[in-house]
N, C-alpha and C positions, 0 to 999 in steps of 0.2 A: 551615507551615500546609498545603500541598500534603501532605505527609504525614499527615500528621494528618485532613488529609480522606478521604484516601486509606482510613486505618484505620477511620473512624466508616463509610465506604459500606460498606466489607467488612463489618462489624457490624451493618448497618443493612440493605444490599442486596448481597450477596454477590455476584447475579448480574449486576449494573450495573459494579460494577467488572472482575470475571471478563469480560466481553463488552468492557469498554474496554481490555485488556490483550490481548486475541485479537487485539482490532482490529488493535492497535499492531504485532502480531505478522505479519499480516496484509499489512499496508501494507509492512513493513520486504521483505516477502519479496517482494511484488508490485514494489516496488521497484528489486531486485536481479533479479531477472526482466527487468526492462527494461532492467538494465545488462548482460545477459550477452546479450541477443538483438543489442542496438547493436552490441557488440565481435564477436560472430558473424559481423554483417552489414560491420561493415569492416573483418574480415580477409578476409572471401570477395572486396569487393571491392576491397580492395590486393592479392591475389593473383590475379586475373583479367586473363588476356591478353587482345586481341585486341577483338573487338566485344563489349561487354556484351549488348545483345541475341540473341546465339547462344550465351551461356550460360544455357542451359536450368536447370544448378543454381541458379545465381545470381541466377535468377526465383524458381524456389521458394523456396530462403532470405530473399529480400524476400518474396512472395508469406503465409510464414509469418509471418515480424517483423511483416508490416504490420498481420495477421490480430492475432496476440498481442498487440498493443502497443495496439492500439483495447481488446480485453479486459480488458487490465490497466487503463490508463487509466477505464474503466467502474469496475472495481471498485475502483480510487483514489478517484472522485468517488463513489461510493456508502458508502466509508468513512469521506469524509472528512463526509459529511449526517450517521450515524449519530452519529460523533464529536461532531460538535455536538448532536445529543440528547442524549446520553451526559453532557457536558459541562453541560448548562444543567439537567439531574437533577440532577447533583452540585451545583451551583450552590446547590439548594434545602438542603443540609448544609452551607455556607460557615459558617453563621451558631455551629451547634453545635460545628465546627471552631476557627473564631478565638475561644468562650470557651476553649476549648481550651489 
């Protein structure tokens, strides 16, 4: 049925599903974004000697992650409101779908 709905929006709204597919694309990459800044930040800080506060790099790399990870986070929650637009459109082709 999901596919099938999938097909009647491409037919119906080409660019509702196109837009719901970026999203997803989107998300996945904003995602992994936040996996590779985490890993960044604790290798810097399992490799750090001594006082963390006189690691001047090791400010900036938190200073950055903390920066990017609010950004992403934004654009996670702003994804994830569209998605539910996106979704409750499609909703209105459930019906031509399941005679389907």
């Amino acid at each position: 049925e999901q596919q099938l709905l999938g097909r009647v929006i491409g037919m119906e709204q080409r660019s509702l599903e196109e837009t719901l597919t970026q999203l997803m694309e989107e998300v996945a990459a904003n995602t992994k974004s936040l996996l590779v800044l985490d890993k960044q930040l604790l290798d810097r800080l399992s490799n750090s000697t001594g006082n963390l506060l006189d690691d001047t790099e090791l400010i900036e790399v938190l200073a950055n992650t903390k920066a990017k990870a609010k950004e992403v986070e934004q654009k996670l929650a702003d994804a994830e409101e569209k998605k539910i637009e996106i979704n409750e459109k499609r909703e209105q082709y459930r019906p031509v779908a399941t005679r389907g």
